[in-house]
C-alpha positions as CSV (number, residue, x, y, z in Angstrom):
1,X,-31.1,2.7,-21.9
2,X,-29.5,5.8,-23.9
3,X,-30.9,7.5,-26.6
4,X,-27.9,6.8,-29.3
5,X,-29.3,3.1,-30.5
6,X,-28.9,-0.1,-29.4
7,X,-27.5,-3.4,-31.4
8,X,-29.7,-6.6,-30.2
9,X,-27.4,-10.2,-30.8
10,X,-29.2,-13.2,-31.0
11,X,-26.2,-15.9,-30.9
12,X,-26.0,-17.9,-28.6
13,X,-23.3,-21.3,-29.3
14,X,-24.9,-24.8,-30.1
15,X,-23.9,-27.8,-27.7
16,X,-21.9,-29.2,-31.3
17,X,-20.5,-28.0,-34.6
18,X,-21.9,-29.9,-37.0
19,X,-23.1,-28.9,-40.4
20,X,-26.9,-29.4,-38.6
21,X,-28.1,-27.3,-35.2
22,X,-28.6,-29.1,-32.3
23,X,-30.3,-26.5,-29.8
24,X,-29.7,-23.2,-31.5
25,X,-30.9,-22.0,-34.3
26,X,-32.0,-18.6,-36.0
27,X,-29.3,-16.4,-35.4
28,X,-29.8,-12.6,-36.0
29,X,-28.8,-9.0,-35.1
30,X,-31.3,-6.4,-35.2
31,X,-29.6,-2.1,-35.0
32,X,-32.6,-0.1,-33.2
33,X,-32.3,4.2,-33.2
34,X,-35.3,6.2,-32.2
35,X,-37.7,3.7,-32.1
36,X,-37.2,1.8,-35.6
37,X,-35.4,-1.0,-36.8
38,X,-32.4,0.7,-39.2
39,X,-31.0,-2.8,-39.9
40,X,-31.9,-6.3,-39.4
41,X,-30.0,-9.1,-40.2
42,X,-31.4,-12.9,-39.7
43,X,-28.3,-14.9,-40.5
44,X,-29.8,-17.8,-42.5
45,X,-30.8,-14.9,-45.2
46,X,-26.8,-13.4,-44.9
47,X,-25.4,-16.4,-45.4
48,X,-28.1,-18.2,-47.6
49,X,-28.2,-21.3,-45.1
50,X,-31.1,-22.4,-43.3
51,X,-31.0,-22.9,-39.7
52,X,-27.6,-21.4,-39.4
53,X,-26.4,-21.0,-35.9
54,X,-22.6,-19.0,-36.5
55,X,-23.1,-15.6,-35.3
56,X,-20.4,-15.8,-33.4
57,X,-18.4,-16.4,-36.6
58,X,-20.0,-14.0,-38.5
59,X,-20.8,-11.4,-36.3
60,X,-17.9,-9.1,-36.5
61,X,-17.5,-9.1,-40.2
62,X,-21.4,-7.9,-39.7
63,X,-20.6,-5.0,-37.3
64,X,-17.8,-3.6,-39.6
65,X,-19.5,-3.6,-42.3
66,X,-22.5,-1.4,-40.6
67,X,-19.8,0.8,-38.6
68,X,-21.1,-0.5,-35.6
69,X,-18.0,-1.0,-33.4
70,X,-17.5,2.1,-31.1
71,X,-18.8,2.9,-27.5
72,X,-21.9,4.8,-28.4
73,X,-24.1,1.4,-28.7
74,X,-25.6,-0.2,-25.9
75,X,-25.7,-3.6,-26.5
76,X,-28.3,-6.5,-25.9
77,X,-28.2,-10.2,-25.9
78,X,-31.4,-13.0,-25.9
79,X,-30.9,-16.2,-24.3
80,X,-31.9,-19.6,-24.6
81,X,-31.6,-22.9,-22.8
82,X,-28.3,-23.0,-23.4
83,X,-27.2,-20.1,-21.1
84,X,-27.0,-16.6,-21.1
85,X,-23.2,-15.7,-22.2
86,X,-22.3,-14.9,-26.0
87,X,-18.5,-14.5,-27.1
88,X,-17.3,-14.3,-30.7
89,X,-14.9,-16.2,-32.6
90,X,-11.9,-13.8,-32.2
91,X,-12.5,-13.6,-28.7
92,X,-13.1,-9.4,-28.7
93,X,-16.7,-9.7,-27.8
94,X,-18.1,-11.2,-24.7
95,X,-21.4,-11.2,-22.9
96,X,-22.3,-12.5,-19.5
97,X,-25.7,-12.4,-18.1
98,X,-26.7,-13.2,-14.2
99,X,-28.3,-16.6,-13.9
100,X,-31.6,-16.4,-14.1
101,X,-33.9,-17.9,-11.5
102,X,-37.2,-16.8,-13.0
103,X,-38.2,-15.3,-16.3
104,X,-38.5,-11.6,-16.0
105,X,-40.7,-8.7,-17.8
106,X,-37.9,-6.8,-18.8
107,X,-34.2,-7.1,-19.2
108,X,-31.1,-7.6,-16.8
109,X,-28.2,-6.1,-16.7
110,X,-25.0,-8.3,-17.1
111,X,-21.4,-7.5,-18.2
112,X,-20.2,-7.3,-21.8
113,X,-16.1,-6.9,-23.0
114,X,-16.1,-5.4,-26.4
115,X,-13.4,-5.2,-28.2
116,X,-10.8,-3.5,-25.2
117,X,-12.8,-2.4,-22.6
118,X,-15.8,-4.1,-20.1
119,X,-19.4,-2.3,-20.3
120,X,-22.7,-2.7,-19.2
121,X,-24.7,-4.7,-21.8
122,X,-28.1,-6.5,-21.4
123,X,-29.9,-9.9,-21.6
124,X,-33.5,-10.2,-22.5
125,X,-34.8,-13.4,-21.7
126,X,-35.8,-15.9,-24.8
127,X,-40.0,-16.1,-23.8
128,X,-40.3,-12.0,-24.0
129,X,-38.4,-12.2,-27.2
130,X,-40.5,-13.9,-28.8
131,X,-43.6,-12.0,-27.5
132,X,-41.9,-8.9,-28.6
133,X,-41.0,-10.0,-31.8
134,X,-44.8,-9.6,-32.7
135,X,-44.4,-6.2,-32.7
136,X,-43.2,-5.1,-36.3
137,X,-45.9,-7.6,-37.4
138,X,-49.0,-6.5,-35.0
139,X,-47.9,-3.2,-33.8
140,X,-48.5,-1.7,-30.9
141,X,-49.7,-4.0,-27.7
142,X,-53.6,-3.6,-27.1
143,X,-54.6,-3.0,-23.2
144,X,-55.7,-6.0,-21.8
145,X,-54.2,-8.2,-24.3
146,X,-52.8,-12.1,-23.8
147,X,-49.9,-12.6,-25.8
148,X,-48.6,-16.4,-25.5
149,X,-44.8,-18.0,-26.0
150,X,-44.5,-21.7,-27.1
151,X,-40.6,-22.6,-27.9
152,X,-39.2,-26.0,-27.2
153,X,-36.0,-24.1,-27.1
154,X,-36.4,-21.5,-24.8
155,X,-34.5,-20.3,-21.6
156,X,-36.6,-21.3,-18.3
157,X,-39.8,-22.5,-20.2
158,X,-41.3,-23.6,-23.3
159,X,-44.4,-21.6,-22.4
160,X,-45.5,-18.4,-20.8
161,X,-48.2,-16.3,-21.3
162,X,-47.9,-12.6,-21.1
163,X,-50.7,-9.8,-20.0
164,X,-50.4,-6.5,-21.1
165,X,-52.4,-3.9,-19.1
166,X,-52.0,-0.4,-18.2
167,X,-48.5,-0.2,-20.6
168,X,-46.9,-2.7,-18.8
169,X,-46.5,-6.1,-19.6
170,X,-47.2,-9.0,-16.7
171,X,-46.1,-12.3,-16.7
């Protein structure tokens, strides 16, 4: 990954549009330079509705309004167990990640069209996510530490458990 920052999208559609979420829930977009978090956004507090699932509704009114649409992002997406693509309303953003066989300790590379023209963009699987979200809360992982996912919702499990040791995490 560069060194400019990097915009993470957590949106992926529900199976139905009703006023309730069926699958997918907590949508958010998090803007990462140098290490720290410059801007997060969890949708339900934007748009003061719990559970809201419209990222892709919302999320291009969002990236205007932080100046985020140019070339000098890289781009990340989490998955669930509803797949591993993204695309926006308007139809000017669209992720596709590789199908995923197993769950893996880092992320993937998959293809992403934003806005007019295709670039490499990235999918971190749902179970990691989670771990990793532990982060701003915990700081940094401990050597020879067990950190455990439980998510109904998740992509290829609702449970893992992760070992850190030696800097790298191990699932």
């Amino acid at each position: 990954m560069n060194n400019n920052y990097t915009i993470a999208i957590y949106g992926i559609q529900d199976v139905n549009h009703t006023a309730i979420p069926t699958l997918s829930h907590d949508h958010s977009i998090a803007v990462m330079q140098n290490g720290g978090i410059t801007f997060f956004g969890q949708l339900e507090r934007l748009n003061r509705k719990k559970h809201s699932n419209a990222m892709p509704a919302m999320v291009l009114d969002l990236l205007k309004e932080k100046k985020l649409i140019n070339n000098r992002a890289e781009i990340i997406f989490i998955d669930n167990i509803l797949g591993r693509s993204f695309i926006n309303k308007q139809g000017n953003i669209r992720f596709e990640g590789p199908l995923a066989k197993k769950l893996r300790n880092s992320y993937e590379t998959g293809k992403l069209w934003w806005f007019d023209q295709t670039k490499p963009a990235f999918v971190l699987n749902h179970e990691l996510a989670h771990i990793g979200s532990c982060l701003p809360f915990y700081g940094s992982f401990r050597d020879n530490s067990l950190w455990v996912h439980y998510d109904g919702g998740a992509s290829l499990s609702n449970f893992s458990a992760w070992h850190f040791k030696n800097k790298k995490i191990i699932l």
